[in-house]
C-alpha positions as CSV (number, residue, x, y, z in Angstrom):
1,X,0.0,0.0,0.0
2,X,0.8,3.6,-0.5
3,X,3.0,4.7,2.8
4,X,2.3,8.7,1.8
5,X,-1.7,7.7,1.9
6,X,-1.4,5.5,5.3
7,X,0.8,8.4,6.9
8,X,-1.9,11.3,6.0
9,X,-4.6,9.4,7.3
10,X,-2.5,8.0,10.6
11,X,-1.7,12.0,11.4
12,X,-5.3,13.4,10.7
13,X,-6.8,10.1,13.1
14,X,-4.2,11.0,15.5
15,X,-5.6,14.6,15.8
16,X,-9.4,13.7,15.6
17,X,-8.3,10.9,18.4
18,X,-7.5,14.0,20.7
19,X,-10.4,16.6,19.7
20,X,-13.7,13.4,19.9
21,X,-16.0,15.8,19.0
22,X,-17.4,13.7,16.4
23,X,-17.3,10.7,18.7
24,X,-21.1,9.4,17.8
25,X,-21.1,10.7,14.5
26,X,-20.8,7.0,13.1
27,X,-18.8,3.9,13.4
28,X,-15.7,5.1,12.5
29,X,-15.2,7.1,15.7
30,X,-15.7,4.5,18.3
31,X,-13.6,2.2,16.8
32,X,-11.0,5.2,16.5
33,X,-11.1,6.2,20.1
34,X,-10.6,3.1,20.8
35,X,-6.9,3.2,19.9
36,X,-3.7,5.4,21.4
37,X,-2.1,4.2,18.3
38,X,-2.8,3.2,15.1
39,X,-1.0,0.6,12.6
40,X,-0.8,0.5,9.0
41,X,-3.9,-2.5,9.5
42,X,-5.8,0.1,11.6
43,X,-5.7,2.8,9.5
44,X,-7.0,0.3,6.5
45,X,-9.8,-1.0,8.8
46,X,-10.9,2.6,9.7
47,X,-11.1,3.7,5.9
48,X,-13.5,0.9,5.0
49,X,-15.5,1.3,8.3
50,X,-15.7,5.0,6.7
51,X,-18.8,5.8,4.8
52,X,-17.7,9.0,3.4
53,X,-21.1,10.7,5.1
54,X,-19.1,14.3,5.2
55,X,-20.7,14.9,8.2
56,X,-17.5,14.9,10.5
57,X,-15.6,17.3,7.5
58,X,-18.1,19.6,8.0
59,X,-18.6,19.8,11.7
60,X,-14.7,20.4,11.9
61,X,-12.8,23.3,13.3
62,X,-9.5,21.9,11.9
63,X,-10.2,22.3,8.1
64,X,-8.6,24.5,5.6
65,X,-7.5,27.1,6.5
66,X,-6.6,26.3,10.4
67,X,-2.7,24.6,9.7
68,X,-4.0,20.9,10.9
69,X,-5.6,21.1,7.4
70,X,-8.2,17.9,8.3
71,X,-9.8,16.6,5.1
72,X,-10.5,13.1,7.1
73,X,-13.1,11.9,4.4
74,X,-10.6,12.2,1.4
75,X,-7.9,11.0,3.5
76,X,-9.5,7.8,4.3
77,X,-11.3,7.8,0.7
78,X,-8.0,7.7,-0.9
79,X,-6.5,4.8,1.5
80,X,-9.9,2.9,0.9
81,X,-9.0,2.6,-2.4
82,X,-5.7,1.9,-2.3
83,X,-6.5,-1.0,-0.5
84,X,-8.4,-2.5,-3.0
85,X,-6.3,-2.0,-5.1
86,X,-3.3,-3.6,-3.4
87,X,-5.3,-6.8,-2.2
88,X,-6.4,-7.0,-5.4
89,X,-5.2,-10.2,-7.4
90,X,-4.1,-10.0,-10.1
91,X,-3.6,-6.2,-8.7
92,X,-2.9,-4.1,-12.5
93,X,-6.7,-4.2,-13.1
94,X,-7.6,-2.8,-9.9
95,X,-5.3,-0.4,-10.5
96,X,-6.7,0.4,-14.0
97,X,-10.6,0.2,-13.5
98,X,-10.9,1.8,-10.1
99,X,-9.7,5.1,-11.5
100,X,-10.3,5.1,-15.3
101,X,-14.2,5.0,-16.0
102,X,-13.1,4.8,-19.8
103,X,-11.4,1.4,-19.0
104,X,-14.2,0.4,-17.7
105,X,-16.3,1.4,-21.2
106,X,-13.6,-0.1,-23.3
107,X,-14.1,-3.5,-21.8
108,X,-18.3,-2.4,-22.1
109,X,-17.7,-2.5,-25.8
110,X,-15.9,-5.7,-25.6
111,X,-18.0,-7.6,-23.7
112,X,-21.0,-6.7,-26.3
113,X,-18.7,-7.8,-28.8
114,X,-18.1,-11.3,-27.8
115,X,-21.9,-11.7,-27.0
116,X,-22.6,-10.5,-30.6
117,X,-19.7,-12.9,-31.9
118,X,-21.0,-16.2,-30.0
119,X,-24.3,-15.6,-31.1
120,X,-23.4,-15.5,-34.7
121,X,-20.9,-18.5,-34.4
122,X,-22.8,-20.6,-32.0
123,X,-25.9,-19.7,-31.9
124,X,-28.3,-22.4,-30.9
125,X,-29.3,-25.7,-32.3
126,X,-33.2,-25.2,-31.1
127,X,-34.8,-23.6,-28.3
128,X,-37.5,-21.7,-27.4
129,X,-36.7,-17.5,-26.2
130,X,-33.8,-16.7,-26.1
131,X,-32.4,-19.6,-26.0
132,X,-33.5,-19.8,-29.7
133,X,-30.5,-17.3,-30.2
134,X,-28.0,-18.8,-27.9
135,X,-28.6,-22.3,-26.4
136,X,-28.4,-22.7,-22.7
137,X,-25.1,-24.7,-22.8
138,X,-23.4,-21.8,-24.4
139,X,-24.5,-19.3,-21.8
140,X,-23.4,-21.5,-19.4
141,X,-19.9,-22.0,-21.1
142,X,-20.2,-18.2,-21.0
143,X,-20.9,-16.9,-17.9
144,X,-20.0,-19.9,-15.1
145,X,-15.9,-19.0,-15.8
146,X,-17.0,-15.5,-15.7
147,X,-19.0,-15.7,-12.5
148,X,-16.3,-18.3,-10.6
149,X,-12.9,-16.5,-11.2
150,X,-14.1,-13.1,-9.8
151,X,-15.3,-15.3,-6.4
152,X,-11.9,-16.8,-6.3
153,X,-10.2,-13.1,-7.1
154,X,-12.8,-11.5,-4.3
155,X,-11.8,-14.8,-2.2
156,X,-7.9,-14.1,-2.6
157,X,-8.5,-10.2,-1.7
158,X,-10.4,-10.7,1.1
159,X,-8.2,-13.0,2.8
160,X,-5.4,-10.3,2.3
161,X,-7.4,-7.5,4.1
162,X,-8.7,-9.8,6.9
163,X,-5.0,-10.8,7.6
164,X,-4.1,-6.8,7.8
165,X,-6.5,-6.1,9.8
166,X,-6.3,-8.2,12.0
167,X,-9.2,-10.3,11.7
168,X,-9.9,-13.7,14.0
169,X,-12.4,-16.4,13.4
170,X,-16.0,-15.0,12.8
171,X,-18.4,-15.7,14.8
172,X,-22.4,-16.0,14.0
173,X,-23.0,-13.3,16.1
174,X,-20.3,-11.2,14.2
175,X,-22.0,-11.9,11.1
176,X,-25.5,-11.2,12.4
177,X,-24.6,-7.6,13.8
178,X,-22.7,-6.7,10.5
179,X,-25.9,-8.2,7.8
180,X,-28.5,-5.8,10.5
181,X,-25.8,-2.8,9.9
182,X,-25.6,-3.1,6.1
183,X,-28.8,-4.1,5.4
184,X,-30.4,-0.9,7.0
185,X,-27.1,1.1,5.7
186,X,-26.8,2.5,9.3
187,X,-23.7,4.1,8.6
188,X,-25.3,6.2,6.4
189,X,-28.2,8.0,8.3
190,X,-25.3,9.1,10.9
191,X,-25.2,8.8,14.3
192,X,-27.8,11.1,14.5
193,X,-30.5,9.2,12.1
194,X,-31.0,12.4,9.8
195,X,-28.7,11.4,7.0
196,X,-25.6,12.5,5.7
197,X,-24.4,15.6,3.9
198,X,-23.0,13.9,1.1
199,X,-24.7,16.4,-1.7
200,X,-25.1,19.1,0.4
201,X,-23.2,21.0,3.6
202,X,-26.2,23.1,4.9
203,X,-28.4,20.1,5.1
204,X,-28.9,16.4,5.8
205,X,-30.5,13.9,3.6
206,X,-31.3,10.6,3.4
207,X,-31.1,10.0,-0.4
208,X,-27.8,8.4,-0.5
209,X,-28.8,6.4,1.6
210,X,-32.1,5.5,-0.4
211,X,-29.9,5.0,-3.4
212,X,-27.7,2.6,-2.2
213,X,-30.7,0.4,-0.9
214,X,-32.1,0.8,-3.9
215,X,-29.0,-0.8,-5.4
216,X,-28.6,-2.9,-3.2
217,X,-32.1,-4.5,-2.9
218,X,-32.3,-4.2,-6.5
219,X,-29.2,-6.1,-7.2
220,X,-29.6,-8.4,-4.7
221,X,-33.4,-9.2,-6.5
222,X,-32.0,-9.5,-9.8
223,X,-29.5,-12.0,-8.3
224,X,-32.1,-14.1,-6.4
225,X,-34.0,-14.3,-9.7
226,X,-31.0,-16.0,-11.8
227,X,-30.6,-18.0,-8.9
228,X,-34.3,-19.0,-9.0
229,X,-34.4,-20.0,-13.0
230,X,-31.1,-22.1,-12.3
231,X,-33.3,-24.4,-9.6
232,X,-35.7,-24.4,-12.0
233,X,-34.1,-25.7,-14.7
234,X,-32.1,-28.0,-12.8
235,X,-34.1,-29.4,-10.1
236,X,-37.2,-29.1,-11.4
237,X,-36.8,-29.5,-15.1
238,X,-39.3,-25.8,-15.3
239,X,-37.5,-24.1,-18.8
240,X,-37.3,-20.7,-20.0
241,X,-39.0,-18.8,-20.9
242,X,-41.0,-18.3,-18.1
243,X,-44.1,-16.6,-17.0
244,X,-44.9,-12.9,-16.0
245,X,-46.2,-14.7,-12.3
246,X,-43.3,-16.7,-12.1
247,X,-40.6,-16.1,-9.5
248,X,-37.6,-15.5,-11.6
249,X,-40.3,-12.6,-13.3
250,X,-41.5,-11.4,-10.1
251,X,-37.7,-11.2,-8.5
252,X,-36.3,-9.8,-11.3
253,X,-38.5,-7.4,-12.6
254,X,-38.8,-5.2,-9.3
255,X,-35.0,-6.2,-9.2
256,X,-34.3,-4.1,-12.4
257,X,-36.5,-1.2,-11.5
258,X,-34.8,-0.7,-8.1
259,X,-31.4,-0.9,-10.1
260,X,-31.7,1.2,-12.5
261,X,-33.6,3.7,-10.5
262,X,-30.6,3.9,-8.0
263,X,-27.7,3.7,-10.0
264,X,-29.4,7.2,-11.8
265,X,-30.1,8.2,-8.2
266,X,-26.0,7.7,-7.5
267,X,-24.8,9.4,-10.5
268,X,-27.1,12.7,-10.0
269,X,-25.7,12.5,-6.1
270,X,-22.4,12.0,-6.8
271,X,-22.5,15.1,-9.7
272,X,-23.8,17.2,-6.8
273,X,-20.9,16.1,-4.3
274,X,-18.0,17.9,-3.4
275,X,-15.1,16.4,-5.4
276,X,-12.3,17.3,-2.9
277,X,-13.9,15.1,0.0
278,X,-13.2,12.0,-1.1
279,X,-11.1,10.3,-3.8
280,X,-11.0,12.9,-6.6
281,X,-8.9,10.4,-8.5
282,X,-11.7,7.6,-8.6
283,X,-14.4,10.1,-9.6
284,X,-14.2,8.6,-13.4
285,X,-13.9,4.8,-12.4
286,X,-17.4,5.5,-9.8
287,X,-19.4,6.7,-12.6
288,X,-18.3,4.6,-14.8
289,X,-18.7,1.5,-12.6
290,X,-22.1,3.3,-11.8
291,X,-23.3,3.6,-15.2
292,X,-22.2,-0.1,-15.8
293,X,-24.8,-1.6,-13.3
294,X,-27.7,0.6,-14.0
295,X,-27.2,-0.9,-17.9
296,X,-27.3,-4.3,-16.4
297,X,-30.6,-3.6,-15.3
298,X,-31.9,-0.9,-18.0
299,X,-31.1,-3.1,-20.8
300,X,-32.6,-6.4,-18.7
301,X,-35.7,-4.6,-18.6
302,X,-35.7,-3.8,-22.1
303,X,-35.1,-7.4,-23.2
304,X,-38.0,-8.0,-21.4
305,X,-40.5,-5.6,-22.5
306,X,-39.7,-6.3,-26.3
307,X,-38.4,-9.5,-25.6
308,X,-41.0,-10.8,-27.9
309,X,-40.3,-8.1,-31.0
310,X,-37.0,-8.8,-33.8
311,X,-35.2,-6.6,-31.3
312,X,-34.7,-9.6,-29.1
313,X,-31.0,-10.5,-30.7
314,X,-29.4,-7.8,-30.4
315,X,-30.9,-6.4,-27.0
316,X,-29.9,-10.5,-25.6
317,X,-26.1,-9.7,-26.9
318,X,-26.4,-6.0,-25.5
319,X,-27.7,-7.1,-21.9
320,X,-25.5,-10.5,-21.9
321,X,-22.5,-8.0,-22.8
322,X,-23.0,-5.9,-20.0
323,X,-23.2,-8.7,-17.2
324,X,-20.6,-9.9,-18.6
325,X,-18.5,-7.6,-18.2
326,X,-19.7,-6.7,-15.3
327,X,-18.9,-9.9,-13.7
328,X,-15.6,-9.9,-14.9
329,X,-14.7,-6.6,-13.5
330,X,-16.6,-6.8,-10.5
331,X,-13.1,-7.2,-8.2
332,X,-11.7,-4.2,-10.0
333,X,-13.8,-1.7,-9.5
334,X,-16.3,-0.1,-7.0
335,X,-18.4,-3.6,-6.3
336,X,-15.6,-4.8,-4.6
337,X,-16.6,-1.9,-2.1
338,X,-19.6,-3.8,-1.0
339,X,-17.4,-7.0,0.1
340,X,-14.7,-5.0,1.9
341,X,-17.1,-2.9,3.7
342,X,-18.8,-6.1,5.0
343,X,-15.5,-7.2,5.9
344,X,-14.7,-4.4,8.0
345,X,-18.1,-4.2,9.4
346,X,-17.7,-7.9,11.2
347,X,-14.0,-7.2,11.8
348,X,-16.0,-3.8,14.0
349,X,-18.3,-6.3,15.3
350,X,-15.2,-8.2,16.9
351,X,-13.7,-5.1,18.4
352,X,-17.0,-4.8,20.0
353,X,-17.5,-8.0,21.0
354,X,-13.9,-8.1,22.9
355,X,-14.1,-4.9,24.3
């Protein structure tokens, strides 16, 4: 990891450990006051506790222009990432996609491409919707390598972190009170409850917190849908296409709306935000990431809706495209937030338990 970043944000904790006036503002400051002294592994587990809320920046007497200069938001932002990005395996494409949204469209365009080639080379020998396009063992050809080696890649990272951190053996009770604390986004309606000032200094909101539920529900919907068709077709020998009252149609479909819905939510937050409290450098690789998912579930949506029309081909190899690539990239750019924040959520909820 960068030693520069880690030394900024170990001087700028040291001073907020002194001041505590931000003590409840959310569960970054516990754990910090719970330290004289903070190691390399510390200062890691305090950025990804970190929310980037705003609320403490603000409330500060130490900022620009008083010489302590405290920007603890950025400085944490800017370590978060570089965390990623170090545990990251193989570690160049974290490096590239976490900070470069064009990467991230590059490998968009790619991913369509492929879709669009396997279809017209492969194709499918019979079937019925879309697998009359592209048959179901292709897909699976497909997608299974491209869902597995971003598990093992997430698998490899998260093993790094939890050994930095200092992480022991998890308990069910660790994993219970970090699900509760991410599922409600607790971090994000401050210690407070009124929300964050993430879009807005004068005032506190709750929509970033709405939008990431929104994703987050939404994603996790979609997800439980695939999941769904694949018992289907495998235990119970039920074949797509299915049914508007099935359950991979009733998951999925409210699935898509939440996603899309959030992901445009995110992007008009984050064009509001303040630039300079958090990782100014990521900006591009956020929106792009952003834009990415709310595709996935744009262009799922549309494949459904005119799933039935001769736009069916080409809106398959356009939504195909973009899960594919967003599987594949998935460790490399912000999704792997999601799994290191729950990480350092249960690593919090072991502090907690042994203090």
């Amino acid at each position: 990891m960068q030693t520069d970043l880690i030394q900024e944000a170990r001087r700028q904790a040291e001073i907020c450990n002194a001041c505590r006036y931000c003590e409840g503002y959310c569960s970054v400051f516990p754990a910090l006051h719970a330290k004289r002294a903070f190691t390399d592994g510390d200062i890691t587990q305090l950025a990804n506790l970190c929310h980037n809320c705003r609320g403490c920046y603000y409330a500060c007497q130490y900022t620009a222009p008083h010489e302590f200069d405290l920007n603890l938001p950025k400085a944490l932002a800017e370590v978060r990432r570089d965390s990623w990005e170090s545990y990251a395996w193989p570690q160049p494409l974290a490096r590239r996609f976490h900070t470069q949204g064009g990467a991230i469209a590059l490998a968009l365009v790619l991913g369509f491409a492929l879709l669009f080639l396997a279809i017209r080379a492969i194709g499918s020998a019979g079937g019925e919707g879309f697998y009359a396009v592209l048959s179901h063992n292709a897909m699976v050809a497909i997608f299974a390598p491209a869902f597995l080696l971003p598990l093992a890649s997430l698998w490899l990272s998260l093993r790094r972190y939890w050994r930095a951190v200092g992480g022991t053996a998890i308990t069910l009770a660790d994993l219970t009170a970090a699900f509760a604390r991410a599922g409600r986004m607790q971090d994000l309606a401050a210690g407070h409850g009124e929300g964050c000032n993430f879009e807005d200094e004068d005032r506190f909101s709750q929509g970033r917190r709405h939008v990431h539920q929104a994703i987050m529900y939404g994603f996790l919907l979609c997800f439980a849908s695939t999941s769904a068709a694949t018992v289907m077709h495998y235990g119970f020998g039920l074949h797509a296409p299915y049914g508007f009252f099935s359950l991979p149609k009733l998951l999925g479909i409210p699935g898509g709306i939440l996603l899309t819905l959030g992901c445009i939510g995110m992007v008009m937050l984050k064009r509001k935000s303040d630039r300079d409290l958090g990782d100014a450098q990521a900006w591009g690789g956020d929106i792009g990431f952003v834009a990415l998912l709310g595709f996935v579930g744009f262009s799922g949506l549309a494949l459904y809706a005119l799933g039935s029309t001769g736009l069916m081909p080409a809106l398959l190899a356009l939504h195909l495209g973009a899960v594919l690539t967003f599987f594949l990239l998935t460790p490399y750019t912000k999704m792997a937030h999601g799994f290191y924040r729950l990480a350092a959520l249960i690593r919090d909820a072991q502090r907690k338990r042994a203090a």
